[in-house]
CHARMM internal coordinates of N, CA and C (Angstrom, degrees):
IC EDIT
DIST 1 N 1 CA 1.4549
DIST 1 CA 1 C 1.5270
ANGL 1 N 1 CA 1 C 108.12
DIST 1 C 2 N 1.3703
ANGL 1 CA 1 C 2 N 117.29
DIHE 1 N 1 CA 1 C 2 N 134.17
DIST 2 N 2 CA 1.3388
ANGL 1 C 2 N 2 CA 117.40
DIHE 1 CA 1 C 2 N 2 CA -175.78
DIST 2 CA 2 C 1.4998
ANGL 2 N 2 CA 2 C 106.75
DIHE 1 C 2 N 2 CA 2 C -91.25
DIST 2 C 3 N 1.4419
ANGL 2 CA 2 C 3 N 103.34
DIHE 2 N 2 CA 2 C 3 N 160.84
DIST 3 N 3 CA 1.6683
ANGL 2 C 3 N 3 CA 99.48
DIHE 2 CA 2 C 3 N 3 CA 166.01
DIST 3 CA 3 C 1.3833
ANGL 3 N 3 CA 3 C 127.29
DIHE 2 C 3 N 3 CA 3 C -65.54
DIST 3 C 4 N 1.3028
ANGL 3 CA 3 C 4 N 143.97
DIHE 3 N 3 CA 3 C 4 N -1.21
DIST 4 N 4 CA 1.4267
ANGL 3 C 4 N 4 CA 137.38
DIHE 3 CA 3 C 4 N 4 CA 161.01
DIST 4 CA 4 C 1.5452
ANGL 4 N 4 CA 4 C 111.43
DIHE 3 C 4 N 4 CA 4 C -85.89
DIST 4 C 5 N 1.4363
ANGL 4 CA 4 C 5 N 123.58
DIHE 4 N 4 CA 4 C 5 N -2.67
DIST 5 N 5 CA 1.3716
ANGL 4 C 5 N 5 CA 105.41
DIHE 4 CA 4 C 5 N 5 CA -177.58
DIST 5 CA 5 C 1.5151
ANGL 5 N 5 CA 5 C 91.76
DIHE 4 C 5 N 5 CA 5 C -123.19
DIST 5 C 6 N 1.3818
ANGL 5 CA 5 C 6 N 117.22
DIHE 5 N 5 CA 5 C 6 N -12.71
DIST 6 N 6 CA 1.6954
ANGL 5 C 6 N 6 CA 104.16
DIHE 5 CA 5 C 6 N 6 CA 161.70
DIST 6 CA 6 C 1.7656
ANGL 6 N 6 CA 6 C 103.85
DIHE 5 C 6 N 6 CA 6 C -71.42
DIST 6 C 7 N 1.6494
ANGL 6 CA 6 C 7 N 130.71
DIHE 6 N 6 CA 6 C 7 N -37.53
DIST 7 N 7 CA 1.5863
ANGL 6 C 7 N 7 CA 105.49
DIHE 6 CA 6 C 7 N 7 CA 178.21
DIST 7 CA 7 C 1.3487
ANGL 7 N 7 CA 7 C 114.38
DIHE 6 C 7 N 7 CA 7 C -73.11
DIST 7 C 8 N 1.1916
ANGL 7 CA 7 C 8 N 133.77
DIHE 7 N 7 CA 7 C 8 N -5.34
DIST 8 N 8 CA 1.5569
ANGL 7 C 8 N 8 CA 138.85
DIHE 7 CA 7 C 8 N 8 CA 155.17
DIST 8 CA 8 C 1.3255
ANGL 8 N 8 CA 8 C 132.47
DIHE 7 C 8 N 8 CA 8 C -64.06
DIST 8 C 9 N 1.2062
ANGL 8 CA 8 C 9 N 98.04
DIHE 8 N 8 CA 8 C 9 N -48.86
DIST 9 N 9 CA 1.6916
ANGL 8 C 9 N 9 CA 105.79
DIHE 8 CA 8 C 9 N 9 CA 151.30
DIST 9 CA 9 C 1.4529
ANGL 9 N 9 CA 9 C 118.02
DIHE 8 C 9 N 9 CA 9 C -56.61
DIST 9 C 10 N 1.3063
ANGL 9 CA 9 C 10 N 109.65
DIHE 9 N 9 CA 9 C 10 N -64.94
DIST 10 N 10 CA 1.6677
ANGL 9 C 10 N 10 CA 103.98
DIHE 9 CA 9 C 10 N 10 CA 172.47
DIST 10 CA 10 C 1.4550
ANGL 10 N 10 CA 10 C 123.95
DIHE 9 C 10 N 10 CA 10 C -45.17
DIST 10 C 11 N 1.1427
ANGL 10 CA 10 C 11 N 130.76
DIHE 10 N 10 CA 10 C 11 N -35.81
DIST 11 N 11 CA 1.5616
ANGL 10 C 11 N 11 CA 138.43
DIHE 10 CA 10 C 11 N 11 CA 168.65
DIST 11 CA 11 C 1.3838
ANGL 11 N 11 CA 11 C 109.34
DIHE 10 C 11 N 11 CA 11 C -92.71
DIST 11 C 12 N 1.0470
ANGL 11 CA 11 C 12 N 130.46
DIHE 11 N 11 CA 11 C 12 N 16.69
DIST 12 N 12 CA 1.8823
ANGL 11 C 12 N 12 CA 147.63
DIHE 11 CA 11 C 12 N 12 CA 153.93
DIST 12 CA 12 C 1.3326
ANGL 12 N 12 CA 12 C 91.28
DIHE 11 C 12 N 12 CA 12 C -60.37
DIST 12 C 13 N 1.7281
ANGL 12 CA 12 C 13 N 126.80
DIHE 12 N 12 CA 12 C 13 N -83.59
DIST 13 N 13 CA 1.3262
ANGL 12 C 13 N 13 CA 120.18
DIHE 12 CA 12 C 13 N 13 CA -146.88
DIST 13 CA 13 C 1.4540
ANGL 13 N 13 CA 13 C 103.80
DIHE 12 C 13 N 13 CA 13 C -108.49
DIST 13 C 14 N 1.6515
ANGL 13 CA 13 C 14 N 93.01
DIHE 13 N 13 CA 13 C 14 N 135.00
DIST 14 N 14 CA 1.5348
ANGL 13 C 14 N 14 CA 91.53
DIHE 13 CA 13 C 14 N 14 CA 177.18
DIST 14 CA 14 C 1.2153
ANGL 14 N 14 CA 14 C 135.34
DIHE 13 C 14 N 14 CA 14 C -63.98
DIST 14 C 15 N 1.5831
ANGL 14 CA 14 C 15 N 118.88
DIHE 14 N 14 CA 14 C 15 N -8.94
DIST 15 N 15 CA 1.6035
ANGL 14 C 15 N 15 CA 120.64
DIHE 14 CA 14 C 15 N 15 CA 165.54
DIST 15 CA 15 C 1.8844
ANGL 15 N 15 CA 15 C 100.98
DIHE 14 C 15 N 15 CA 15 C -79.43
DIST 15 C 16 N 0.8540
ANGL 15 CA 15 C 16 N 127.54
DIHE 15 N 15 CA 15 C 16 N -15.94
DIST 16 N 16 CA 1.5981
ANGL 15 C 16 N 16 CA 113.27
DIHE 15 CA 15 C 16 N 16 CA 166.19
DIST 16 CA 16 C 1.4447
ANGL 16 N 16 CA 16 C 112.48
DIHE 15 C 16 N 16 CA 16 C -54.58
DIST 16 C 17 N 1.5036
ANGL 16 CA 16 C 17 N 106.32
DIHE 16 N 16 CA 16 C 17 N -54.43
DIST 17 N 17 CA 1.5526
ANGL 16 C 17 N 17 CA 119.35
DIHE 16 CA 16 C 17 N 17 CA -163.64
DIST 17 CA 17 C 1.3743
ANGL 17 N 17 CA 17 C 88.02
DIHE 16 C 17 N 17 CA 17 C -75.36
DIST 17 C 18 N 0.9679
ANGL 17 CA 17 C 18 N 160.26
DIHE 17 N 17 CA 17 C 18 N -51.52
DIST 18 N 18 CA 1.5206
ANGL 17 C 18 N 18 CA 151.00
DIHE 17 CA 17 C 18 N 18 CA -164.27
DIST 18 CA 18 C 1.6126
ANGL 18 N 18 CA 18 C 96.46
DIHE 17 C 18 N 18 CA 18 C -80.24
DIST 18 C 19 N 1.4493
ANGL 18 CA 18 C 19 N 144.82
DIHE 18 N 18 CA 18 C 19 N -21.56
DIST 19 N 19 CA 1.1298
ANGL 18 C 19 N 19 CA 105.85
DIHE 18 CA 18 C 19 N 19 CA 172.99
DIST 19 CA 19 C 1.3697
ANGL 19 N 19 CA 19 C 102.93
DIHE 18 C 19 N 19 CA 19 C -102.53
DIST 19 C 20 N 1.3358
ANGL 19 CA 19 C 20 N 135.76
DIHE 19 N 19 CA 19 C 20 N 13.64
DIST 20 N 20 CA 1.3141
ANGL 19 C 20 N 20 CA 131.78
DIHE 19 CA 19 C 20 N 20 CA 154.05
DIST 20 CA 20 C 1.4530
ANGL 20 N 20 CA 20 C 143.00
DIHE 19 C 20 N 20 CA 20 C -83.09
DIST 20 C 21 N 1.3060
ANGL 20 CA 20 C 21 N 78.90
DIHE 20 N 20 CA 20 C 21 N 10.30
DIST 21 N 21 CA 1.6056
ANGL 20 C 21 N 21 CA 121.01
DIHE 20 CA 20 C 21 N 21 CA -164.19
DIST 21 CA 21 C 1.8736
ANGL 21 N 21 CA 21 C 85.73
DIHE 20 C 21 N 21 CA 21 C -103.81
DIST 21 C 22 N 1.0908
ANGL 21 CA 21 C 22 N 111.99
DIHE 21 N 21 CA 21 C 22 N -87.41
DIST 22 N 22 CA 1.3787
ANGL 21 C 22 N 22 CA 125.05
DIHE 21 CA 21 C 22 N 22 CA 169.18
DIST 22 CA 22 C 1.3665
ANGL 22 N 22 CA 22 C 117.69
DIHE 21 C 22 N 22 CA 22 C -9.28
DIST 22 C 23 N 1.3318
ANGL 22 CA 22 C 23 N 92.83
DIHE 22 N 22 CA 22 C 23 N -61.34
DIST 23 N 23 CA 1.7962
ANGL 22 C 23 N 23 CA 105.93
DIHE 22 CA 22 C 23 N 23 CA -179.09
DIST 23 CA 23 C 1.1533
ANGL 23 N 23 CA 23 C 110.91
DIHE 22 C 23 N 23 CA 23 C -72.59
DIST 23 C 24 N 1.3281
ANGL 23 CA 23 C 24 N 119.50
DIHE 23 N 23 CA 23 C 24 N -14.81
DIST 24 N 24 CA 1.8785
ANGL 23 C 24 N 24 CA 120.08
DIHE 23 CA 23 C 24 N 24 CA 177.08
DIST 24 CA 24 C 1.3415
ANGL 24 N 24 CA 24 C 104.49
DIHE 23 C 24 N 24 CA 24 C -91.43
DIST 24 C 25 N 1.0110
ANGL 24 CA 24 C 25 N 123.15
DIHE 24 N 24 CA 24 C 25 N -35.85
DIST 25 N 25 CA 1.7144
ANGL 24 C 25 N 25 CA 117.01
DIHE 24 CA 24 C 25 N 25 CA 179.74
DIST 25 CA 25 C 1.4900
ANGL 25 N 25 CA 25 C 108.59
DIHE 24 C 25 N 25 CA 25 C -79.13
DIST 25 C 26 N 1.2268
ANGL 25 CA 25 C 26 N 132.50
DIHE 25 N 25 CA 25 C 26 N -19.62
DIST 26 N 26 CA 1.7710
ANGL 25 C 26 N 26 CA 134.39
DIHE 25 CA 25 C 26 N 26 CA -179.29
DIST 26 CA 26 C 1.5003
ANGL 26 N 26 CA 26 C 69.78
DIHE 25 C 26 N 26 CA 26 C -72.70
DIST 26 C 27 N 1.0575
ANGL 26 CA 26 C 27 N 147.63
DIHE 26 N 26 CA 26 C 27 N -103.42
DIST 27 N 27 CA 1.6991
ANGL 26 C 27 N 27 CA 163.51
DIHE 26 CA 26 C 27 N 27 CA -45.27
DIST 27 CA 27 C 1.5366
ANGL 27 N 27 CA 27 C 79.13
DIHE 26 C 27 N 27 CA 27 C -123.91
DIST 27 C 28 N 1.3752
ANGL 27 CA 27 C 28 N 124.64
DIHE 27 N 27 CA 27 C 28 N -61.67
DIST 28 N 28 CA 1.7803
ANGL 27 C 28 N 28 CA 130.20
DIHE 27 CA 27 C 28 N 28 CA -173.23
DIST 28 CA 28 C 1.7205
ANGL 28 N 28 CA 28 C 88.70
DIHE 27 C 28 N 28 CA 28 C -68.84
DIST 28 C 29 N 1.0984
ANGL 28 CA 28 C 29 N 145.34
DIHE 28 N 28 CA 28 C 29 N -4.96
DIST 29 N 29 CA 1.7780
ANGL 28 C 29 N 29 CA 122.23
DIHE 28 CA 28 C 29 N 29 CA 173.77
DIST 29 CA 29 C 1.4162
ANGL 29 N 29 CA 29 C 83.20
DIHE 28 C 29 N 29 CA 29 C -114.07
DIST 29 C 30 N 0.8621
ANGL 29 CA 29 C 30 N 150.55
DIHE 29 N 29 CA 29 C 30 N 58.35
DIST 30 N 30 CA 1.5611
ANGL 29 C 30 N 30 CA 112.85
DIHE 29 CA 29 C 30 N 30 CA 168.12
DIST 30 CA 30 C 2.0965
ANGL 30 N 30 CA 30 C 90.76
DIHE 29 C 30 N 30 CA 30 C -131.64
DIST 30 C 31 N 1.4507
ANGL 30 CA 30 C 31 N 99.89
DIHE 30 N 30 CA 30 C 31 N 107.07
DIST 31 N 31 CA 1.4002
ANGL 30 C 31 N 31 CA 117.30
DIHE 30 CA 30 C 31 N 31 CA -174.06
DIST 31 CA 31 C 1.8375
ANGL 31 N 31 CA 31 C 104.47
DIHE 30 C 31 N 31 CA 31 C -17.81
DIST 31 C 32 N 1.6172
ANGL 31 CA 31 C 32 N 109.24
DIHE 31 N 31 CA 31 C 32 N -50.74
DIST 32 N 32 CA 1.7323
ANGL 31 C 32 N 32 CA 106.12
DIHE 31 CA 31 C 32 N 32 CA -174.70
DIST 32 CA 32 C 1.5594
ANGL 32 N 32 CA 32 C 105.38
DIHE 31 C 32 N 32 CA 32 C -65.36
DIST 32 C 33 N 1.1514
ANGL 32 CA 32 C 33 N 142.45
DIHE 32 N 32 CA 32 C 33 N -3.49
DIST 33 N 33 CA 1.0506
ANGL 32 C 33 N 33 CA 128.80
DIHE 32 CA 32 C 33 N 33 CA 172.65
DIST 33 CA 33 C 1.5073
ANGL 33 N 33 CA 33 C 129.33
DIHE 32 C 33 N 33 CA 33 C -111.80
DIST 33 C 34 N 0.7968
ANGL 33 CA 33 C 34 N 76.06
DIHE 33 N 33 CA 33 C 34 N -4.32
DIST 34 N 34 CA 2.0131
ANGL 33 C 34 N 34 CA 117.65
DIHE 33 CA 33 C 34 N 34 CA 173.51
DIST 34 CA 34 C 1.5309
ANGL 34 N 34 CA 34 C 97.91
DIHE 33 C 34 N 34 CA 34 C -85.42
DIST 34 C 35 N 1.2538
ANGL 34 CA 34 C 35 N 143.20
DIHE 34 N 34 CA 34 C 35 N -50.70
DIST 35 N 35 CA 1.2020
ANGL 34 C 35 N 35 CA 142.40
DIHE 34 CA 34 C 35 N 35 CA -119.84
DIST 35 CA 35 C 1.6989
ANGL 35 N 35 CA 35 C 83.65
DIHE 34 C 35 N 35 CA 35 C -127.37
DIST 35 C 36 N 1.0004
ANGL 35 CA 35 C 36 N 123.01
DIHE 35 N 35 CA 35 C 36 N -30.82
DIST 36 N 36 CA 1.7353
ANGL 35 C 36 N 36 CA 143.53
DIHE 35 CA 35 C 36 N 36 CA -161.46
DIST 36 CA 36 C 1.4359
ANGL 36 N 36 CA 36 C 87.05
DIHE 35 C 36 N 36 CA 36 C -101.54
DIST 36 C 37 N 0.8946
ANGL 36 CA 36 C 37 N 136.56
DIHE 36 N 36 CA 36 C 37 N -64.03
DIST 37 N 37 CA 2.0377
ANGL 36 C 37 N 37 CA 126.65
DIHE 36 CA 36 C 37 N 37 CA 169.47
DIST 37 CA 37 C 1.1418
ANGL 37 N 37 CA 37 C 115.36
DIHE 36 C 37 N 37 CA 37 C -35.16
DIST 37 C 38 N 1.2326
ANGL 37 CA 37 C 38 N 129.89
DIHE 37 N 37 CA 37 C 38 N -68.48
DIST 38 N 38 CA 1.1677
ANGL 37 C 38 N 38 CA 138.93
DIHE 37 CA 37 C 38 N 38 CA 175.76
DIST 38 CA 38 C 1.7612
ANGL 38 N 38 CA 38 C 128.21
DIHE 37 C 38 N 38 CA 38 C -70.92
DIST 38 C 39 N 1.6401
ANGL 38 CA 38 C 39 N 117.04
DIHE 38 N 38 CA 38 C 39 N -4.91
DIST 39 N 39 CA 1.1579
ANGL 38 C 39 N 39 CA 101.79
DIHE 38 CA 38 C 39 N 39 CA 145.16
DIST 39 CA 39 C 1.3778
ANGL 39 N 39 CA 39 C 117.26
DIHE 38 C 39 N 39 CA 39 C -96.36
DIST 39 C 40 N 1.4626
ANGL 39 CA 39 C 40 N 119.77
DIHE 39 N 39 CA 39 C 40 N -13.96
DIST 40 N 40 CA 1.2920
ANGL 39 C 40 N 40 CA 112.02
DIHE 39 CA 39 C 40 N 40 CA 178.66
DIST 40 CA 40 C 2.0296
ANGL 40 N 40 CA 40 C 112.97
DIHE 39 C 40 N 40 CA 40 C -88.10
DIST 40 C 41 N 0.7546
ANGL 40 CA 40 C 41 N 121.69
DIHE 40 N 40 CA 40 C 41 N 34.00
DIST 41 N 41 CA 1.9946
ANGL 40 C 41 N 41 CA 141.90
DIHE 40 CA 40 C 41 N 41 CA -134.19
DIST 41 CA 41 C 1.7257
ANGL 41 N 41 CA 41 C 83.60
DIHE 40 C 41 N 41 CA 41 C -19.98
DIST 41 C 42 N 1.4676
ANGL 41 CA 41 C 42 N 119.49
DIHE 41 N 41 CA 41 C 42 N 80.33
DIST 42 N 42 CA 1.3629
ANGL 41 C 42 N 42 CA 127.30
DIHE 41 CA 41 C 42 N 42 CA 144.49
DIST 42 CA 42 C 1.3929
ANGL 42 N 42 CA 42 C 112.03
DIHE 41 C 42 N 42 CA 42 C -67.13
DIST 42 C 43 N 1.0677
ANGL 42 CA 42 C 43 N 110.87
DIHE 42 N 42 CA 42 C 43 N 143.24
DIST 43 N 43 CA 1.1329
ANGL 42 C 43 N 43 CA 125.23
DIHE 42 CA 42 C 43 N 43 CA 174.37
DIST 43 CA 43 C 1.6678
ANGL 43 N 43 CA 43 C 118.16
DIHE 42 C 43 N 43 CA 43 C -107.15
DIST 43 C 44 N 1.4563
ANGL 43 CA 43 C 44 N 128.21
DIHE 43 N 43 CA 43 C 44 N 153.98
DIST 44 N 44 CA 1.6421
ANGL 43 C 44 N 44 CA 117.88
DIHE 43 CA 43 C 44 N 44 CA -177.39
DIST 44 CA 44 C 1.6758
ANGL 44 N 44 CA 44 C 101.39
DIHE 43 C 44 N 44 CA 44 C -95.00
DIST 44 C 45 N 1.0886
ANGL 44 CA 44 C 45 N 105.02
DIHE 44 N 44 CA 44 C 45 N 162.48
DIST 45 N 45 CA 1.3690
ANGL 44 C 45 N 45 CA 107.84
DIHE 44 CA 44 C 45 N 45 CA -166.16
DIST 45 CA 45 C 1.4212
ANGL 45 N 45 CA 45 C 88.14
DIHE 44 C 45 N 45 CA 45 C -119.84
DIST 45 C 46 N 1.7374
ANGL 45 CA 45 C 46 N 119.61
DIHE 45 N 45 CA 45 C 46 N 132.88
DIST 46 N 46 CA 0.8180
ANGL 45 C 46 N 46 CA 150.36
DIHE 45 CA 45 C 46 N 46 CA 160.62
DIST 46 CA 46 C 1.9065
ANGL 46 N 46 CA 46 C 108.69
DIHE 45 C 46 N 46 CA 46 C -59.79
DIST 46 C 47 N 1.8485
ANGL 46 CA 46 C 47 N 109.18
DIHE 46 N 46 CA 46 C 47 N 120.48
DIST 47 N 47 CA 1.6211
ANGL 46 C 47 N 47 CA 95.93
DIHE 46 CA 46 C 47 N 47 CA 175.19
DIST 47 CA 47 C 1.5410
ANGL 47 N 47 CA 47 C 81.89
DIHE 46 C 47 N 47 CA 47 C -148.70
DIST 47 C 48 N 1.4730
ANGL 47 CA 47 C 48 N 101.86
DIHE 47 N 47 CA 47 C 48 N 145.63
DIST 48 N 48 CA 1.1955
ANGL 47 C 48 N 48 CA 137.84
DIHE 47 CA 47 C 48 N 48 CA -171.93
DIST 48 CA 48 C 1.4204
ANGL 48 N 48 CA 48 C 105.72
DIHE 47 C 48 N 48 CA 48 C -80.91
DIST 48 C 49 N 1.5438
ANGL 48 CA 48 C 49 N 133.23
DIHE 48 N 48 CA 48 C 49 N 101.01
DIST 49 N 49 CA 1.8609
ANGL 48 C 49 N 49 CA 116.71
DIHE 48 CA 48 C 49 N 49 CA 174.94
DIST 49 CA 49 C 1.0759
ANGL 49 N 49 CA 49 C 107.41
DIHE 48 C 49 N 49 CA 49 C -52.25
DIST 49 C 50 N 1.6578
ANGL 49 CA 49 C 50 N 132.15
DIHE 49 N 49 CA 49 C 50 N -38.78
DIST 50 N 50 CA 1.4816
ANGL 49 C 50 N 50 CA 110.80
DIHE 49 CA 49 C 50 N 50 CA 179.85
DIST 50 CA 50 C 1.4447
ANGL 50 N 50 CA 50 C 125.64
DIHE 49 C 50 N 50 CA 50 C -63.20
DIST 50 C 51 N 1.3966
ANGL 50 CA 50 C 51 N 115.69
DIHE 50 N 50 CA 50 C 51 N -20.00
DIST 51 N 51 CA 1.5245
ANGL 50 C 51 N 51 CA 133.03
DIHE 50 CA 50 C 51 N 51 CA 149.40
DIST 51 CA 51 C 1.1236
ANGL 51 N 51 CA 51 C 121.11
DIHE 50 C 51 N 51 CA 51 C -25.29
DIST 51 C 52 N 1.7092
ANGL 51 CA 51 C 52 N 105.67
DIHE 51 N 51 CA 51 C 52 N -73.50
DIST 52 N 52 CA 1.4584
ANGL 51 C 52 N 52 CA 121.13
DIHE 51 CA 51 C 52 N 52 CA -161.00
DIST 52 CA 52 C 2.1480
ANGL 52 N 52 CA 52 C 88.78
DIHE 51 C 52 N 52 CA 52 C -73.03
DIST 52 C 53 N 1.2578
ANGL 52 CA 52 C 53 N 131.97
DIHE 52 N 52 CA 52 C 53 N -45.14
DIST 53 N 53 CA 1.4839
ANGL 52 C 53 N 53 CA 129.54
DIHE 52 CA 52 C 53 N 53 CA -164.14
DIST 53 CA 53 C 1.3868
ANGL 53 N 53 CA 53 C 88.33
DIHE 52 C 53 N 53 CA 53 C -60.59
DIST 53 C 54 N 1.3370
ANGL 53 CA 53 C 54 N 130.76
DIHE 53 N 53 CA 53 C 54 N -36.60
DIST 54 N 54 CA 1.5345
ANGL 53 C 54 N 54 CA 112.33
DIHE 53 CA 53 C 54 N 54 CA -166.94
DIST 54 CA 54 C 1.1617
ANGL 54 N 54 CA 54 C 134.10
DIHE 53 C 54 N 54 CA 54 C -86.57
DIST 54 C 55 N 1.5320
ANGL 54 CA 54 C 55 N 94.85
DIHE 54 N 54 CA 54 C 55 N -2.58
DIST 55 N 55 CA 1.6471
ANGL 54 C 55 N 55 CA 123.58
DIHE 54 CA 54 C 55 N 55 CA 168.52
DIST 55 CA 55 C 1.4011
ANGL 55 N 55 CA 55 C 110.37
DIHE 54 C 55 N 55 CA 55 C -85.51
DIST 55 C 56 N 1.2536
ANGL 55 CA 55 C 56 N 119.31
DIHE 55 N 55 CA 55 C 56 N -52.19
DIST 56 N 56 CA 0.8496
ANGL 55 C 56 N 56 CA 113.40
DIHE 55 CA 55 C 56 N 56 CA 179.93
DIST 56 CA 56 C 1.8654
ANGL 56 N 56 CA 56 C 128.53
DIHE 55 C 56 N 56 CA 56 C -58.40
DIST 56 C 57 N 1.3576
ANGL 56 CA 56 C 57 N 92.16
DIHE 56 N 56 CA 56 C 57 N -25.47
DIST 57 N 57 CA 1.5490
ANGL 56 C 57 N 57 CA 106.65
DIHE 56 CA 56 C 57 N 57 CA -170.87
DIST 57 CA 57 C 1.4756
ANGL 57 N 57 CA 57 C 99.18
DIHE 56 C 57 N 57 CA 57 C -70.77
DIST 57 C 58 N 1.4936
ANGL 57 CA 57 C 58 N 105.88
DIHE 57 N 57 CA 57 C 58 N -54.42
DIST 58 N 58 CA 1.5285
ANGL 57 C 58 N 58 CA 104.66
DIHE 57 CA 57 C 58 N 58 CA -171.57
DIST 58 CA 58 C 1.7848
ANGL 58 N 58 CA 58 C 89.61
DIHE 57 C 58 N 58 CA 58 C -66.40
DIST 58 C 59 N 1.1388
ANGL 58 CA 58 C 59 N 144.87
DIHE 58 N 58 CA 58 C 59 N -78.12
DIST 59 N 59 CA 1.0554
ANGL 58 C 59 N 59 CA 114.34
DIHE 58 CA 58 C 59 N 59 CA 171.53
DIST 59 CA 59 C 1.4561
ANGL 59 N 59 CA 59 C 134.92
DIHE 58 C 59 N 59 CA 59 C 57.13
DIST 59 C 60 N 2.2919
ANGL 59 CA 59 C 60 N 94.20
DIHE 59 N 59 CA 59 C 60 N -102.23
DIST 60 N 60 CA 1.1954
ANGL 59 C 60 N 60 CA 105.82
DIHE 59 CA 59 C 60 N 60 CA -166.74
DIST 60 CA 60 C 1.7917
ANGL 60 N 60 CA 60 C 95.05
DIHE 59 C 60 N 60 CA 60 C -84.69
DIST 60 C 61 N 1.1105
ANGL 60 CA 60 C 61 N 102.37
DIHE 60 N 60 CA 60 C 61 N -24.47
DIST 61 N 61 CA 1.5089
ANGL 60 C 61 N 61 CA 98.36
DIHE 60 CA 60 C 61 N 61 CA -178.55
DIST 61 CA 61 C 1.3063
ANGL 61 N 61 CA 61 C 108.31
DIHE 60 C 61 N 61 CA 61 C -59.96
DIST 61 C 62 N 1.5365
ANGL 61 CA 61 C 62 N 147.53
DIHE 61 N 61 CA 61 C 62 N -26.50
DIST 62 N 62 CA 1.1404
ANGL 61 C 62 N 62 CA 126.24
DIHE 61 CA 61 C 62 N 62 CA 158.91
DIST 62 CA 62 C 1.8097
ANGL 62 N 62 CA 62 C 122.06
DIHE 61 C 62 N 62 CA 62 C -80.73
DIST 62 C 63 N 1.1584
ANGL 62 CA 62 C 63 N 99.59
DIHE 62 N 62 CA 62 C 63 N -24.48
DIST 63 N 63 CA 1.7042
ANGL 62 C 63 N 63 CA 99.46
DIHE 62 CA 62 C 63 N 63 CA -172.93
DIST 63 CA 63 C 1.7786
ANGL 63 N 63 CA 63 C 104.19
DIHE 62 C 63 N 63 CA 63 C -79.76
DIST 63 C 64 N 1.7819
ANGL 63 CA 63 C 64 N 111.96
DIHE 63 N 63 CA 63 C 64 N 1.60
DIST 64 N 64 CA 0.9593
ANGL 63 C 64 N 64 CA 113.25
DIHE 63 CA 63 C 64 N 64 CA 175.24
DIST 64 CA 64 C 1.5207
ANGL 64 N 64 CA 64 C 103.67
DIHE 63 C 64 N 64 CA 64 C -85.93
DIST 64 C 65 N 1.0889
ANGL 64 CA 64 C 65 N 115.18
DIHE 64 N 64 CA 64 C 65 N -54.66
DIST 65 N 65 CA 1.6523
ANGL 64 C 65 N 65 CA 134.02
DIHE 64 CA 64 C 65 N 65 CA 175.68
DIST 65 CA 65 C 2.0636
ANGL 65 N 65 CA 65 C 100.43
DIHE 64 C 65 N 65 CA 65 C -29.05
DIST 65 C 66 N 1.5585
ANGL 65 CA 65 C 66 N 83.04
DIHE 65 N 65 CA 65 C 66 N -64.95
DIST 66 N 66 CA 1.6154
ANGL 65 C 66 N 66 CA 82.86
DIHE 65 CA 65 C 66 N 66 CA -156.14
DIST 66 CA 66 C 1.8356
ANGL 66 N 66 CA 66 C 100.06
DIHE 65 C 66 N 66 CA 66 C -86.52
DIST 66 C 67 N 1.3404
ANGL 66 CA 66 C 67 N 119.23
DIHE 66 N 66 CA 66 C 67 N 45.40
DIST 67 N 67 CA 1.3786
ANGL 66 C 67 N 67 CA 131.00
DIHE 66 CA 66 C 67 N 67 CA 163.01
DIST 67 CA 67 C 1.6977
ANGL 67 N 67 CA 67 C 103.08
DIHE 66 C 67 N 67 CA 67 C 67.74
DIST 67 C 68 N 0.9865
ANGL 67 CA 67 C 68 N 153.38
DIHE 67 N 67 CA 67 C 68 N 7.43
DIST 68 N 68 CA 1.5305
ANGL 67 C 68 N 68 CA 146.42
DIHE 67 CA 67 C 68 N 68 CA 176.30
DIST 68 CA 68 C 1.5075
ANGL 68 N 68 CA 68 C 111.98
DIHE 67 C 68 N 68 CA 68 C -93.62
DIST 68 C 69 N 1.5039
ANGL 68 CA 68 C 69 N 130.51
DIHE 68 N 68 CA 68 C 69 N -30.17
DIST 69 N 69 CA 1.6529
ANGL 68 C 69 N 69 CA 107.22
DIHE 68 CA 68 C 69 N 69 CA 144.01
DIST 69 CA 69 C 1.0552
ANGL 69 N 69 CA 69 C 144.31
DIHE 68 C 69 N 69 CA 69 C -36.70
DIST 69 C 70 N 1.3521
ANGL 69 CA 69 C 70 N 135.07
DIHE 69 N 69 CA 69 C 70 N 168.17
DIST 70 N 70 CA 0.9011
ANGL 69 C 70 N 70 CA 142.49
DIHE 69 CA 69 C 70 N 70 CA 177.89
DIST 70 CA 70 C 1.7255
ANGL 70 N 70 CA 70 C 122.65
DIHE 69 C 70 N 70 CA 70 C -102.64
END
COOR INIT
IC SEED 1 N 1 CA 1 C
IC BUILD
């Protein structure tokens, strides 16, 4: 299995996206990463969900094309 149809799979089921979700909000509170932003002055990057849905859509629409959908 290659890596573009394992992140397709992962954004397949909606308990993936909710616990990756999970793991992103521990990860933004957790003081060392907090503390590691701000000496490195990272900044958060602003992303649009209708962004990420339209990626995703085209997505399956290509992994449909090149036979790895379902």
């Amino acid at each position: 299995m290659n890596s573009t149809h394992s992140i397709v799979e992962a954004y397949s089921n909606i308990e993936n996206i909710h616990s990756i979700e999970r793991d992103r909000e521990r990860t933004m509170a957790d003081p060392k990463y907090i503390a590691w932003v701000k000496e490195l002055k990272v900044s958060q990057l602003y992303t649009s969900r209708e962004l990420i849905h339209n990626a995703n859509a085209l997505m399956k629409q290509y992994t449909h094309k090149i036979g790895l959908g379902s």
